[in-house]
ROSE-4610 file (N, C-alpha, C; in Angstrom, 1 decimal, always signed):
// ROSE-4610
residu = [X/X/X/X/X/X/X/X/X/X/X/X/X/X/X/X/X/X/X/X/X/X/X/X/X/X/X/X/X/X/X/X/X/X/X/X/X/X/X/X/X/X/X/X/X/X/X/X/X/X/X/X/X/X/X/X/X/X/X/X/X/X/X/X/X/X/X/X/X/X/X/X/X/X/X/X/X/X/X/X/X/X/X/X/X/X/X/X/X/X/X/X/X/X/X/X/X/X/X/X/X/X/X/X/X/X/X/X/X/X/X/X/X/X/X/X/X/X/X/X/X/X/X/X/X/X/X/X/X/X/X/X/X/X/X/X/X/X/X/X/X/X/X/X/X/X/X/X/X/X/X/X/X/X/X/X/X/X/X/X/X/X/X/X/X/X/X/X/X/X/X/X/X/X/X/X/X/X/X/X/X/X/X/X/X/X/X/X/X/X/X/X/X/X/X/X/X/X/X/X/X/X/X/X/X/X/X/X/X/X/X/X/X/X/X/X/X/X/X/X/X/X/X/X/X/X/X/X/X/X/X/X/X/X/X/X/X/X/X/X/X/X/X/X/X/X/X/X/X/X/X/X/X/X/X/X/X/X/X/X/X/X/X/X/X/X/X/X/X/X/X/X/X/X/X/X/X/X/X/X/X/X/X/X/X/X/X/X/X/X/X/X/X/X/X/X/X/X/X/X/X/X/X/X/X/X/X/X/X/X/X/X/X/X/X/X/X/X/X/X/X/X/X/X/X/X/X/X/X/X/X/X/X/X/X/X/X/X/X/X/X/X/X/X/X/X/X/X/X/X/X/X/X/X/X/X/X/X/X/X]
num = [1/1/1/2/2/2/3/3/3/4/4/4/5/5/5/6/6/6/7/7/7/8/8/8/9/9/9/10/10/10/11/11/11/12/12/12/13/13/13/14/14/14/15/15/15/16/16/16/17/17/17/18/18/18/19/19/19/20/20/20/21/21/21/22/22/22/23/23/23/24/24/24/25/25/25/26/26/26/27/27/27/28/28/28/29/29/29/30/30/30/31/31/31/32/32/32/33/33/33/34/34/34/35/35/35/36/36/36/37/37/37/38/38/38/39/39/39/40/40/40/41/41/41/42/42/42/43/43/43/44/44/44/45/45/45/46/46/46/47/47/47/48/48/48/49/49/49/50/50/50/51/51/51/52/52/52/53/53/53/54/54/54/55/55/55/56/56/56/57/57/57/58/58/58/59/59/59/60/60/60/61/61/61/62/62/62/63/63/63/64/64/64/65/65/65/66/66/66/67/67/67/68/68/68/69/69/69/70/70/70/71/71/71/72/72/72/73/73/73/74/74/74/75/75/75/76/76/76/77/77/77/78/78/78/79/79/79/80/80/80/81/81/81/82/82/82/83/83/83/84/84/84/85/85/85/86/86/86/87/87/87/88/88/88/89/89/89/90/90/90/91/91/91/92/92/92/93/93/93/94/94/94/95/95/95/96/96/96/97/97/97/98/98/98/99/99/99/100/100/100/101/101/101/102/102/102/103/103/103/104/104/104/105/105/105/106/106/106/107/107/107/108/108/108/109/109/109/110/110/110/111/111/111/112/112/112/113/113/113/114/114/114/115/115/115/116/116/116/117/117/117/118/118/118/119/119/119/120/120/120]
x = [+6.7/+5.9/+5.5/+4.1/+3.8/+3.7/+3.9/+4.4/+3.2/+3.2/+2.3/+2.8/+2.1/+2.1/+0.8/+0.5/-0.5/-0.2/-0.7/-0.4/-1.7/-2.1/-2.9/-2.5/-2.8/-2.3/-3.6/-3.4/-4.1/-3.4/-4.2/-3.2/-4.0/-3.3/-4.4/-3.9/-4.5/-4.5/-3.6/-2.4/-1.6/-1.9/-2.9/-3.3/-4.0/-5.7/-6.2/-5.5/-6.0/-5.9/-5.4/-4.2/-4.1/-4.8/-5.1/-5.9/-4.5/-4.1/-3.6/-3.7/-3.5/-3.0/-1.5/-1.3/+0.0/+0.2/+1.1/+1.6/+0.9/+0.6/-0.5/-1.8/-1.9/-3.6/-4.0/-3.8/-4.3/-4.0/-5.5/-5.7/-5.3/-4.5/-4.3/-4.6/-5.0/-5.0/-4.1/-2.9/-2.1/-2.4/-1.8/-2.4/-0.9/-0.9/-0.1/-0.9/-0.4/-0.9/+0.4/-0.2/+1.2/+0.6/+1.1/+1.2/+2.4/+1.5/+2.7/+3.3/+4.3/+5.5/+5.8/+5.2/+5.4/+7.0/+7.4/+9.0/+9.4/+10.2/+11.5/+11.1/+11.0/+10.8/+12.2/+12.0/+13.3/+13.8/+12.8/+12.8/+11.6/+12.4/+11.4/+10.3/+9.0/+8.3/+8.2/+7.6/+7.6/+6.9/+7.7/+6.4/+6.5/+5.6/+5.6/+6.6/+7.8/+8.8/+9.9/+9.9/+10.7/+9.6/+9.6/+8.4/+9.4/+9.0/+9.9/+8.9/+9.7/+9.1/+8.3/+7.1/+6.3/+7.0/+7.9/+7.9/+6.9/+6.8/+6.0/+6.2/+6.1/+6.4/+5.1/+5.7/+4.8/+5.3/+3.5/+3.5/+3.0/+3.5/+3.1/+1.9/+0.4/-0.3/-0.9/-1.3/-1.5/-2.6/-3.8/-5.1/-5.2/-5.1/-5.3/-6.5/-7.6/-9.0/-9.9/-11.1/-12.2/-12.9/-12.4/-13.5/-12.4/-11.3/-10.2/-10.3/-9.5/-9.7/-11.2/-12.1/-13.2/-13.1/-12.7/-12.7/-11.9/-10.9/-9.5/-9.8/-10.9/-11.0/-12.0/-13.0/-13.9/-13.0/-11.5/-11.5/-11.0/-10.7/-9.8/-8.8/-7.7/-6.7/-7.3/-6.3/-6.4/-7.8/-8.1/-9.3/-8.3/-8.9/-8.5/-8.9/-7.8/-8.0/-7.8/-8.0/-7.7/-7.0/-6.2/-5.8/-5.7/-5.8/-5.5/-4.6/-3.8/-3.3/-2.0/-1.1/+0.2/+1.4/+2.3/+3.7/+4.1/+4.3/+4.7/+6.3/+7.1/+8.2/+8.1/+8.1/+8.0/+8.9/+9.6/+11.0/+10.4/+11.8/+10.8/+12.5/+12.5/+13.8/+13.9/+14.4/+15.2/+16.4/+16.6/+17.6/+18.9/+18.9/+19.9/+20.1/+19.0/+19.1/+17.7/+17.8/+16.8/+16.5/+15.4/+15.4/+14.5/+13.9/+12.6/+12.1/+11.0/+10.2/+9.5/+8.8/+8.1/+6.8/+5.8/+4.1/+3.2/+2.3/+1.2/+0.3/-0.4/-0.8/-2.3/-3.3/-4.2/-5.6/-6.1/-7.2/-8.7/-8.3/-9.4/-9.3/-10.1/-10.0/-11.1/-11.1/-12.2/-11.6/-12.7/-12.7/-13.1/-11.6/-12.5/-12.6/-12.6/-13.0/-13.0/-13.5/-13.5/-12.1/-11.5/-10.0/-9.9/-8.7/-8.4/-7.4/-5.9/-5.5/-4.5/-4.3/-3.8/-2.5/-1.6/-0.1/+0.1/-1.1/-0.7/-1.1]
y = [-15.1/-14.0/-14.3/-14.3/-14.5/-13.6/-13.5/-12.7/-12.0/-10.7/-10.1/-9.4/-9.3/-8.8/-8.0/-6.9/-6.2/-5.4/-4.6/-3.3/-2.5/-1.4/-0.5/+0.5/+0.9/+1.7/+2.8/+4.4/+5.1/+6.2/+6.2/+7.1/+7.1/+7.9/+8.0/+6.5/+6.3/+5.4/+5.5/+5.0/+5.7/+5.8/+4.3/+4.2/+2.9/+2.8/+1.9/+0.5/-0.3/-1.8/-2.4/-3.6/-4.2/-5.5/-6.6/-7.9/-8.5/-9.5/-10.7/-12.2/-13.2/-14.3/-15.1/-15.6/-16.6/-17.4/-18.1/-19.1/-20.2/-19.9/-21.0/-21.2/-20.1/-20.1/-19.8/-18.6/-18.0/-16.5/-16.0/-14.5/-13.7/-12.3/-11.5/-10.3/-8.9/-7.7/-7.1/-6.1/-5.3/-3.7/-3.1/-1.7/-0.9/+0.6/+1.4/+2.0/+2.1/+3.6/+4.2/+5.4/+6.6/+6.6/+6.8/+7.2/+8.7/+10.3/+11.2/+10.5/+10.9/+10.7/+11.8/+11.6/+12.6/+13.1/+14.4/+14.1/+13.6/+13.4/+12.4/+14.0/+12.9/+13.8/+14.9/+16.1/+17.1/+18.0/+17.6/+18.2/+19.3/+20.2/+21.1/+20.8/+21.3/+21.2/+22.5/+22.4/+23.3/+24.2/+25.6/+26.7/+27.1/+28.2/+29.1/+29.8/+30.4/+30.6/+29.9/+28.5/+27.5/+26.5/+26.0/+24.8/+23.8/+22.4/+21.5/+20.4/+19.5/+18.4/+17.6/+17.7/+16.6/+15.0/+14.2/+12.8/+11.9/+10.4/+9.9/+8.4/+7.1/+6.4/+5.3/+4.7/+4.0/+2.7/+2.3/+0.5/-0.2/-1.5/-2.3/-2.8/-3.4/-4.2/-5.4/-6.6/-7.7/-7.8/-8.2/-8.7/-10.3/-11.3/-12.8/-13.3/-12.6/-13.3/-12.3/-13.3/-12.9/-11.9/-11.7/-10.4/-9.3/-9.5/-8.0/-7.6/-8.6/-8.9/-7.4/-7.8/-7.3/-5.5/-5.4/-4.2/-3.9/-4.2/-3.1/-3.1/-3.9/-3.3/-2.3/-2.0/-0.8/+0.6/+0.6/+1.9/+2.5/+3.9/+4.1/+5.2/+5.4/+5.8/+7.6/+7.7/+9.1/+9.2/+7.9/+7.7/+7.6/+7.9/+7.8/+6.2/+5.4/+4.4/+3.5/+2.8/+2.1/+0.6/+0.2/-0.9/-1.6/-3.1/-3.5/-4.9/-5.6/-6.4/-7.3/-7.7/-8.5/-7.9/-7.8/-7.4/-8.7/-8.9/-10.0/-9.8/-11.0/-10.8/-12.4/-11.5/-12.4/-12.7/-14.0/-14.8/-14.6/-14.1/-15.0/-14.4/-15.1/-15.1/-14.3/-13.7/-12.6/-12.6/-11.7/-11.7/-11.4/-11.4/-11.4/-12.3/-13.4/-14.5/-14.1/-15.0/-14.8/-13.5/-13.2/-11.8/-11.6/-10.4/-10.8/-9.1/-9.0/-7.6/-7.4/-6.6/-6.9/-6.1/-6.5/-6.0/-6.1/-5.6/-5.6/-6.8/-7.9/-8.2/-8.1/-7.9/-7.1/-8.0/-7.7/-8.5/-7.7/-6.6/-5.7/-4.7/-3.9/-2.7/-1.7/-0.5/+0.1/+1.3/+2.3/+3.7/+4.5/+5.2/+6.4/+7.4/+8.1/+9.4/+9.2/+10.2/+9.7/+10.8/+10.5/+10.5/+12.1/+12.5/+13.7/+13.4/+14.1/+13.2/+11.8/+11.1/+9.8/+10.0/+9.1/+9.2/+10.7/+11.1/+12.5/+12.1]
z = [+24.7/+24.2/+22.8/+22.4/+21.1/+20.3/+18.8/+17.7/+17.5/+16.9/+16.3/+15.0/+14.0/+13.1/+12.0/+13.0/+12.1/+11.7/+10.5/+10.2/+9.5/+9.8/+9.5/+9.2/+7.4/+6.8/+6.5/+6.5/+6.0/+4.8/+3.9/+2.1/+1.3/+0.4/-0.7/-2.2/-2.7/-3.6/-4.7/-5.2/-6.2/-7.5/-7.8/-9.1/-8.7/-9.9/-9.4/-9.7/-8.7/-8.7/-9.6/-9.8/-11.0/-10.3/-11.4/-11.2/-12.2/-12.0/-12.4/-11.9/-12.8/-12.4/-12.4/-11.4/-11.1/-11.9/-12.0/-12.8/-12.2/-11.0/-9.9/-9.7/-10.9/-11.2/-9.8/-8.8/-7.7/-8.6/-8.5/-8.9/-7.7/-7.9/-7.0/-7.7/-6.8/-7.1/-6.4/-6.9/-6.3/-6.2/-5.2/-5.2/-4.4/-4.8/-4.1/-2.8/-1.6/-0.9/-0.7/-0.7/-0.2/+0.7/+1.7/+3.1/+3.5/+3.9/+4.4/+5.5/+5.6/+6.9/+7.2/+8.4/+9.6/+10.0/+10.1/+10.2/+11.2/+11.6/+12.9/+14.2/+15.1/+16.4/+16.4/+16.6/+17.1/+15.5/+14.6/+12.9/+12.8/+12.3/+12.3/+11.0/+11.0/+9.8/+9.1/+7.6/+6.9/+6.8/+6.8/+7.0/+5.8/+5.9/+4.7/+4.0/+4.7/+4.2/+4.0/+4.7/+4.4/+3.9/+2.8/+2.4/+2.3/+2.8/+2.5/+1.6/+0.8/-0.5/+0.7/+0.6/+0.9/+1.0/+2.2/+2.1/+2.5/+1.9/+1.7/+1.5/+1.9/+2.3/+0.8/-0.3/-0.9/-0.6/-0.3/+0.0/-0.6/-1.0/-1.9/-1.1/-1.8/-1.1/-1.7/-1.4/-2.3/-1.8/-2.5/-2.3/-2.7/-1.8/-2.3/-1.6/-1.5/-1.1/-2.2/-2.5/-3.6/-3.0/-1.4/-0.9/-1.0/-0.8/-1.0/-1.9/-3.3/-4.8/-5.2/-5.0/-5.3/-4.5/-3.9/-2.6/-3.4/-3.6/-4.2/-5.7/-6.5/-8.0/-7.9/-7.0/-7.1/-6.6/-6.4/-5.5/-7.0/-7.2/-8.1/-7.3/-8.4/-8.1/-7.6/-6.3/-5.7/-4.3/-4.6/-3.1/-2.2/-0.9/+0.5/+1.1/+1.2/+2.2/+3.2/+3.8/+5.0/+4.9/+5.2/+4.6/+5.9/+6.3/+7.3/+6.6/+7.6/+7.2/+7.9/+7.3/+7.8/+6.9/+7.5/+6.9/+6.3/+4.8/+4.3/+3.6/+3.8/+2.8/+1.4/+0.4/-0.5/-0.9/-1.7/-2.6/-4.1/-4.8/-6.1/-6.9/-7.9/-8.6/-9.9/-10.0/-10.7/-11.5/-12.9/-13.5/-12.7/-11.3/-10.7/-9.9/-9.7/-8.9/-7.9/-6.4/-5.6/-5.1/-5.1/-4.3/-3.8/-2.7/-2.0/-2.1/-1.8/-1.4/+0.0/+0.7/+1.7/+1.0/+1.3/+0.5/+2.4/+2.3/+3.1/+2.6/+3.0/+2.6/+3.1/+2.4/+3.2/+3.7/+4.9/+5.2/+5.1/+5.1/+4.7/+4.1/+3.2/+2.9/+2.2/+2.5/+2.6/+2.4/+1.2/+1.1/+2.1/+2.4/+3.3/+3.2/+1.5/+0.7/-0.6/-1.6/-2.8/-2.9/-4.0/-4.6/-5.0/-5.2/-6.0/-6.9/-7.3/-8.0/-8.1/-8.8/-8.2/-8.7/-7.1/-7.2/-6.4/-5.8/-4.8/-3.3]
């Protein structure tokens, strides 16, 4: 059976885009989406007399192509967008030793509203 690993993310933008460079001289742009989470089957949702806190699921995303790079510095924070991509786990070493994260890393991305406010 061969592996798959896609993922397609829809959220609003947490804050616009950062641009850096590596120690490797490979530029990347990184970006939040929130994503709502739906509750767990057999949970009730929130009404008007019971309101429950909004949960919300924030994903890291990396941009390492000059066409993503470019896509993720025009959005700004609180746009609606589409992320497509690969579930990545990254290494990198730490004041506590090795340690890793998982990030999206994305092969496409695209506005699919203009924003209200960012980090909502």
């Amino acid at each position: 059976m061969p592996g798959r690993n896609e993922v397609v993310l829809s959220g609003r933008l947490g804050a616009e885009a950062e641009e850096r460079e590596l120690p490797s001289g490979d530029r990347i742009a990184t970006l939040r989406v929130v994503v709502p989470r739906e509750p767990p089957p057999g949970r009730r949702r929130a009404t008007a007399d019971e309101p429950r806190r909004a949960t919300v699921d924030t994903i890291d995303v990396v941009c390492w192509t000059a066409a993503t790079r470019r896509s993720a510095l025009r959005l700004r924070g609180g746009d609606v967008v589409e992320v497509e991509g690969a579930l990545r786990r990254r290494f990198f070493g730490g004041a506590a030793g090795r340690q890793s994260r998982y990030e999206v890393e994305a092969t496409a991305l695209r506005r699919v509203s203009g924003g209200g406010r960012a980090g909502t």
